[in-house]
C-alpha positions as CSV (number, residue, x, y, z in Angstrom):
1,X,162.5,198.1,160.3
2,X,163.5,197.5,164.0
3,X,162.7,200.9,165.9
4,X,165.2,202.6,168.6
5,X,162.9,201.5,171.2
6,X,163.1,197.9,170.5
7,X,167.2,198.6,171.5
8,X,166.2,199.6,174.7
9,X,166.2,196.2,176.8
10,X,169.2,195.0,174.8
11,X,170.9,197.8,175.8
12,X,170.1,198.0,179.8
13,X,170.3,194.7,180.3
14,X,174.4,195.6,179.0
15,X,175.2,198.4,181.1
16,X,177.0,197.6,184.0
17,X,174.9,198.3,187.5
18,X,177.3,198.1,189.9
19,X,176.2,199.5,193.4
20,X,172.4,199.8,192.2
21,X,169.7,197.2,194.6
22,X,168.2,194.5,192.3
23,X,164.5,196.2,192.2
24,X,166.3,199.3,190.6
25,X,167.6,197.0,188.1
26,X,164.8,195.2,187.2
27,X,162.9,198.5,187.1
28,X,165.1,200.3,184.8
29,X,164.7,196.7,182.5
30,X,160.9,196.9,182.7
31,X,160.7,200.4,181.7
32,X,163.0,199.6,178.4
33,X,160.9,197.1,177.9
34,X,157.9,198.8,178.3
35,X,159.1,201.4,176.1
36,X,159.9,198.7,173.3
37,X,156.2,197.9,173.9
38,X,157.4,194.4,175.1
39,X,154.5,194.8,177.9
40,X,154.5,191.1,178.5
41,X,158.3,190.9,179.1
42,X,157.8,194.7,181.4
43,X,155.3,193.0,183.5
44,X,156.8,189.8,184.1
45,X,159.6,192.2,185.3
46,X,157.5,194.3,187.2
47,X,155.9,191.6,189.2
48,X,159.4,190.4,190.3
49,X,159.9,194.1,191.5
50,X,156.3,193.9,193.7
51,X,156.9,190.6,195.0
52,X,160.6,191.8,196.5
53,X,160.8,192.6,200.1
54,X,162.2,196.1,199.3
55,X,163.3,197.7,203.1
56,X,165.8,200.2,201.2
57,X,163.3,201.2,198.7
58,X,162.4,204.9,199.4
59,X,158.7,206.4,199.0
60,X,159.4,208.0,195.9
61,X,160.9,204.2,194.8
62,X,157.4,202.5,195.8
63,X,155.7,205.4,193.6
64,X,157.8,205.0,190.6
65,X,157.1,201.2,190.9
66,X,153.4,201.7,191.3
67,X,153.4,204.2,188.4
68,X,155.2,201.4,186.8
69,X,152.8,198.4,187.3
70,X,149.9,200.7,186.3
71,X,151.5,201.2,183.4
72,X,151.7,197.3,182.6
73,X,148.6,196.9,183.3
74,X,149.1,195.5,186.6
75,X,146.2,197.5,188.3
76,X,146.0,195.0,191.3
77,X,149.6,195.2,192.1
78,X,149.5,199.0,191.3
79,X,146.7,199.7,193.8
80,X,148.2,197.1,196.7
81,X,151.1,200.0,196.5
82,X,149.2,202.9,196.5
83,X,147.2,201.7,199.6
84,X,150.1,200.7,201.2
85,X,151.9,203.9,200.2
86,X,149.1,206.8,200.6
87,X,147.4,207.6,204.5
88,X,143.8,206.8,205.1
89,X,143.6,210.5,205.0
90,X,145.0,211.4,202.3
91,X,143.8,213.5,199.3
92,X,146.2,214.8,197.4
93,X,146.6,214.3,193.5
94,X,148.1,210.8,193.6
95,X,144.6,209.6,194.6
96,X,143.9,209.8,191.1
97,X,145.8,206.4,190.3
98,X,144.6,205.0,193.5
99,X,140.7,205.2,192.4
100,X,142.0,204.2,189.0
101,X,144.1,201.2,189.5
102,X,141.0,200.3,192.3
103,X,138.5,200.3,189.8
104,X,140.3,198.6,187.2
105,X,141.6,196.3,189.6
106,X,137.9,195.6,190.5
107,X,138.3,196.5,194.0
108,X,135.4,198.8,194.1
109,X,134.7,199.4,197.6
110,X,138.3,200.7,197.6
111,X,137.4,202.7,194.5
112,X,134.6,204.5,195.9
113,X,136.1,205.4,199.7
114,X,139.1,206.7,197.8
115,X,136.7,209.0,195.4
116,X,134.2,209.9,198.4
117,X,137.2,210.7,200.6
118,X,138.6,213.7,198.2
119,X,134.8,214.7,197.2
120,X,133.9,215.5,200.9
121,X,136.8,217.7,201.3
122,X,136.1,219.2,197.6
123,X,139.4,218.4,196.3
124,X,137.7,216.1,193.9
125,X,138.9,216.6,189.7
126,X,137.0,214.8,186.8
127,X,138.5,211.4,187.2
128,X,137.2,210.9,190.8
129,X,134.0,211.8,189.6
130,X,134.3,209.1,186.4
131,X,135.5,206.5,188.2
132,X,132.8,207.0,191.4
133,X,129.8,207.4,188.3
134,X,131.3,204.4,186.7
135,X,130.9,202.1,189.9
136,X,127.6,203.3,190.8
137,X,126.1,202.9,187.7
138,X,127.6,199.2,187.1
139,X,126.2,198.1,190.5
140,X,122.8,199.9,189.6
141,X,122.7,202.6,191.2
142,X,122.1,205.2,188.5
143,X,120.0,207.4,190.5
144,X,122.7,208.2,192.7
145,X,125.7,208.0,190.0
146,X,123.2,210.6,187.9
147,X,122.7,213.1,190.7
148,X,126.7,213.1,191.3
149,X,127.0,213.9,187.7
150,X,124.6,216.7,188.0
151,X,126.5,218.2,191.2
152,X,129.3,218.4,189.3
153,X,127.8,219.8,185.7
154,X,126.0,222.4,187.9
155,X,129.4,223.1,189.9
156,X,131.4,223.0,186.5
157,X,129.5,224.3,183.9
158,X,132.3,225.0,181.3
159,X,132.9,221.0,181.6
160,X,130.4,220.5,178.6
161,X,131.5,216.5,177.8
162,X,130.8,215.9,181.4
163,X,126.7,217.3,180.6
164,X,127.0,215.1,178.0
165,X,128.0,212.1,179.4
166,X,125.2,213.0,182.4
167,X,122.5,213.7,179.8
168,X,123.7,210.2,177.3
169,X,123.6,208.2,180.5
170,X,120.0,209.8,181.6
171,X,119.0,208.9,178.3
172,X,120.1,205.2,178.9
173,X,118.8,204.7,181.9
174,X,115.7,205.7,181.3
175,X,115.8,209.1,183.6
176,X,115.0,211.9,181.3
177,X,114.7,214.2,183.6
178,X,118.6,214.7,184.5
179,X,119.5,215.2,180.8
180,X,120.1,218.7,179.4
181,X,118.9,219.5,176.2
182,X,120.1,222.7,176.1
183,X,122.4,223.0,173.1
184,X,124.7,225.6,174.7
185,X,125.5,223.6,177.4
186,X,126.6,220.6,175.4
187,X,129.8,220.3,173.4
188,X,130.1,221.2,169.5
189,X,131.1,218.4,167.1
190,X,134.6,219.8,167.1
191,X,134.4,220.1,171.1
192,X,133.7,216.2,171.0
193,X,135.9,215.2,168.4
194,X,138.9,216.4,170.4
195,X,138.1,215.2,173.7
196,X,137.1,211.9,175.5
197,X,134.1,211.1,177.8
198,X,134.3,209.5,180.6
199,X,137.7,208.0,181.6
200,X,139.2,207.1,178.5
């Protein structure tokens, strides 16, 4: 059977736009596609949106079409936005898809100024702090990523999956010492079972 969703392109791509700019067009198509799960199709769409020299596009247009391309999967495009978008100084909560789409984008220096940026003015949530761990511990730096993980687990102590991913990654590395053994401070079975560590 053919779900609702899979209507979705057929049926934007009928409705009459009049009076709408061509981005807004293609991004309405992308996002039926997308929804169809026709990512291939959304992204090609998506791409045509990013490449446009968009001068009547507002702010909140450039954030829909980052959001957008992030959610294709298009994390290089997505983070060229969000730079382009977001002030050097900013720290706010869209920061959160900035380090993302950095890291998955593979532009880690980005990744890490964006994370270290909200961290020194202590606005930093649990995805700043995976994606900054992440980095450090792929380019070997596991000392450092381990210590930031303890900063926060001492900071947070409620935050059990976060002692767990320090005290799994200790393990790993070979760093004992930062792991914590104590029972009450790690999740239950069910606590795990519902949740995610790291950034997944």
């Amino acid at each position: 059977a053919v779900g609702r969703g899979s209507e979705g392109p057929g049926f934007i791509n009928g409705l009459t736009m009049d009076g709408l700019p061509e981005f807004r067009r293609l991004e309405f198509s992308a996002q039926a596609y997308l929804i169809a799960d026709q990512t291939l199709e959304a992204s090609r769409l998506v791409k045509q949106v990013v490449s446009m020299v968009i001068e009547t596009a507002t702010w909140l247009d450039h954030r829909e079409i980052a959001l957008l391309a992030q959610d294709c999967g298009l994390f290089s495009d997505a983070y060229q936005l969000w730079i382009q978008m977001l002030p050097e100084d900013y720290v706010g909560p869209d920061t959160k898809h900035a380090s993302i789409t950095a890291y998955r984008a593979g532009e880690w220096k980005g990744a890490l100024a964006v994370c270290r940026r909200v961290r020194t003015t202590q606005k930093a949530e649990r995805v700043h702090l995976m994606v900054e761990a992440e980095i450090l511990f792929a380019i070997r730096e596991p000392e450092q990523a381990l210590e930031l993980l303890r900063d926060w687990v001492d900071s947070n102590p409620m935050d059990k999956l976060a002692a767990l991913e320090l005290s799994a990654r200790a393990i790993d590395e070979g760093y004992q010492g930062f792991a914590i053994f104590d029972e009450e401070k790690l999740p239950s079975i069910t606590e795990f079972d519902n949740s995610t560590v790291g950034m997944k």
